[in-house]
N, C-alpha and C positions, 0 to 999 in steps of 0.2 A: 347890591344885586340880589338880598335874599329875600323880596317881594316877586321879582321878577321868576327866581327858582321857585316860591310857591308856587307862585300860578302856576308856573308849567309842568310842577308836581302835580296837578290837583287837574288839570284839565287836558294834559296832552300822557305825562307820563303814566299816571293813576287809570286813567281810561285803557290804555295803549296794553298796560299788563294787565290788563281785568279782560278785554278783546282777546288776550295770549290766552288767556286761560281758559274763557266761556269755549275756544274752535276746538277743546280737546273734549266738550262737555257736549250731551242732547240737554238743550233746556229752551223753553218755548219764552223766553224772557220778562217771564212773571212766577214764583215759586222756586222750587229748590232746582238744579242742575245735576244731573249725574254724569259724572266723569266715563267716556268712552275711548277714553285713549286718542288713538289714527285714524279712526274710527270715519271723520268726517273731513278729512283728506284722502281716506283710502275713494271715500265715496267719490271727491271733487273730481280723482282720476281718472274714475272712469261715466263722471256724467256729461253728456252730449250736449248738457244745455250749458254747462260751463266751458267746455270747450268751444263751441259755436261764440259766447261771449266774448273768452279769451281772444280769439281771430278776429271778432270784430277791432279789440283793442286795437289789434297789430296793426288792422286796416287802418282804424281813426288815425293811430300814429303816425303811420305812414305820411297820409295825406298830410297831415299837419307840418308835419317836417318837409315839407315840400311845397304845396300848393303856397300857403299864408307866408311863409317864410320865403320863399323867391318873390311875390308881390310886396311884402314888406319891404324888403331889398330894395327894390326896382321902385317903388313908392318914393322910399326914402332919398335915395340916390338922386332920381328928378326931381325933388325937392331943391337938393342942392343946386341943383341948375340954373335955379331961375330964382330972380331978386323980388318980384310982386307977387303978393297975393300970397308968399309962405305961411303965413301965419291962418291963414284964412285955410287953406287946404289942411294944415296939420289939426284943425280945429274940425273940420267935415269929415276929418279922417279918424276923427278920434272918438265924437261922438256917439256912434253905435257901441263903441266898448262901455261907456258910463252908463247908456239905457239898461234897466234891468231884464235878466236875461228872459225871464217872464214874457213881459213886454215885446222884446222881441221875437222872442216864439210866438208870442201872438199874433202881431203882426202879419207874419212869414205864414203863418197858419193859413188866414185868410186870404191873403196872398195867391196863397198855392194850392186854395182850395177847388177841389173839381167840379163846387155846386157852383161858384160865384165867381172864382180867381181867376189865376194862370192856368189852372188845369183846365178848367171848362173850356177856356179856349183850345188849348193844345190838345184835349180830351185824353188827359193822363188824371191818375188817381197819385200823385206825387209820395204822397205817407200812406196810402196803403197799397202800393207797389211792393212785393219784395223785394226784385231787381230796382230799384228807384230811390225807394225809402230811407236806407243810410246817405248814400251821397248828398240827397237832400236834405237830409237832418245835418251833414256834413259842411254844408253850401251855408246853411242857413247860421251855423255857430262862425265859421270862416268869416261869414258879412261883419260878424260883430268885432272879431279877433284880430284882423290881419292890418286895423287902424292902429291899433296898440304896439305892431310888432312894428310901423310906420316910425310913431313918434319916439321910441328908444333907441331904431337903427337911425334914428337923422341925429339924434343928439351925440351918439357913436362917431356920428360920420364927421358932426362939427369940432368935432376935437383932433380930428386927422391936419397935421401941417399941409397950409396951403402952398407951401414951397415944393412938397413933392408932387401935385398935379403941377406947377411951374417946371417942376423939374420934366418932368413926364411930356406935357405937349411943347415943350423944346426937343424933344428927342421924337419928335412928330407922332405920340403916343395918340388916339383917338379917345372919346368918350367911353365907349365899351374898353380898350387898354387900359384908360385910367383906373375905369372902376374894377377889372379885373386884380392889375399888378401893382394897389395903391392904396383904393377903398377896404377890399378886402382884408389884405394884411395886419392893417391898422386896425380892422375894427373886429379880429378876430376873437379875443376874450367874448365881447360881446354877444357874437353872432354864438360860440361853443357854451355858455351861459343860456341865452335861449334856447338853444336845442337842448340842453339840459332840462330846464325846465318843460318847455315844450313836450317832450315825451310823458314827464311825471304827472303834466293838468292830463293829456290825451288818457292815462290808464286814470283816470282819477273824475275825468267827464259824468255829467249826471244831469244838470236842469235839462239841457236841450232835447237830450233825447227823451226824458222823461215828460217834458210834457208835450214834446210833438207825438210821440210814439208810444210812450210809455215803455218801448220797448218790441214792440210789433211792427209790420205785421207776421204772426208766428215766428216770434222769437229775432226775425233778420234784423234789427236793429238791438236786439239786445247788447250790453257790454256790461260787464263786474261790474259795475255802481249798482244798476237796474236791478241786476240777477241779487245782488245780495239785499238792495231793499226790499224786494219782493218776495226773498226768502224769510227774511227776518219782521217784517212786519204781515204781509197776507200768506204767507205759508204759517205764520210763528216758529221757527227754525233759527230764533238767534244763533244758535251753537255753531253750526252750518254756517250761516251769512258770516261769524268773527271768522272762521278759515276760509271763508272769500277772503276777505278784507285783510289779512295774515298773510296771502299769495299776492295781495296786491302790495301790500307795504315791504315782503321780500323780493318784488319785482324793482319798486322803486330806488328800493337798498342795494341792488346791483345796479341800475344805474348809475345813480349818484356814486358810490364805489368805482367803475367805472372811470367816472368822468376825473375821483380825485387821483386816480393811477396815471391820467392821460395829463392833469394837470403837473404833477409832481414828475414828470418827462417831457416836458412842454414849457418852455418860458413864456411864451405865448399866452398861454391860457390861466396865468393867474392874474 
């Protein structure tokens, strides 16, 4: 194991308290740093443009915990249902998550562009909309994510005993009964595992929005990835971006906390 602790001294833990230490520092991340104490949490308090980020998180989370995760579900589940062609839909469904995320912002780009795309016909400016811009930056990560939440809930699902859907539509149980008081139960760990996760990629999001939007238009698609690269690379405000990045690893830290209290009162969920 102590290759394994290297590395992860040297590249997760070493970085992780050097980031602790620069968000109490102003240092523009070339040259010396001077220690400012609160100084740049007192600030994050009260700026409007971290705030604004913040809510967007909450928003991205939101969706995500809902939108991708009921069609994964509901994917997954009809999967089950049917003997032909499984393999071939799990493979259509899967492929957008393997394409580089790049790639498919670019795509969607064009797509959705108002000079050539969808927008010209529908005569909407889709990413530079304020009202429009997130959801669609939102739409467009969904297209790629929600095949991945597919092939983990079917593999869930295939491990669920075929004797309790036997048991089930003996008791004149339907398809939606089944998957209600059968699917579900069974595949519970699973599903509170991705939501686990699921929250921590949403505060932790960065290609999509960044190269659809970069973060615009005026700020409405911003989220903490965006705000603190832009602090720390075109403001030069390292000091500032590590107490982003410090409120985001203490968000994640309640999470996961969180989830191991719900685990360890839950037989279910280990």
């Amino acid at each position: 194991m102590l290759p394994l602790i290297v590395i992860n001294v040297l590249v997760v833990l070493g970085p992780s308290v050097f980031a602790l230490y620069s968000s109490f520092t102003e240092w523009s991340g070339t040259g010396a740093a001077r220690w400012v104490g609160l100084a740049n949490y007192a600030e994050l308090a009260g700026d409007p443009e971290f705030h604004a980020a913040l809510w967007h998180n909450i928003l991205w989370t939101a969706f995500f915990l809902v939108v991708p995760m009921a069609m994964g579900l509901f994917g997954a589940f009809a999967l089950t249902r049917i003997r032909r062609f499984r393999l071939l839909f799990r493979v259509v469904y899967f492929v957008p998550y393997i394409v580089a995320s790049v790639v498919t912002a670019a795509i969607w780009q064009n797509l959705l562009s108002p000079d050539v795309g969808l927008g010209k016909v529908a005569g909407l400016n889709f990413f530079g909309s304020t009202t429009l811009a997130l959801p669609t930056v939102a739409f467009v990560n969904n297209w790629a994510w929600w095949g991945f939440l597919v092939v983990v809930f079917l593999a869930a699902m295939q491990g669920v005993d075929p004797h309790l859907y036997e048991a089930a539509a003996l008791d004149g149980a339907g398809p939606f009964r089944q998957f209600w008081s059968v699917t579900l139960p069974s595949i519970r760990p699973t599903f509170m595992f991705l939501g686990l996760m699921t929250i921590i990629w949403s505060f932790l999001s960065f290609d999509y929005v960044y190269v659809l939007t970069q973060g615009g238009p005026a700020g409405t698609t911003d989220v903490l990835s965006t705000l603190l690269y832009r602090e720390a690379f075109a403001s030069l405000r390292a000091g500032y971006a590590s107490a982003i990045g410090v409120v985001m690893a203490l968000i994640s830290g309640v999470v996961v906390g969180v989830y191991l209290v719900m685990r360890s009162r839950k037989a279910w969920a280990i």
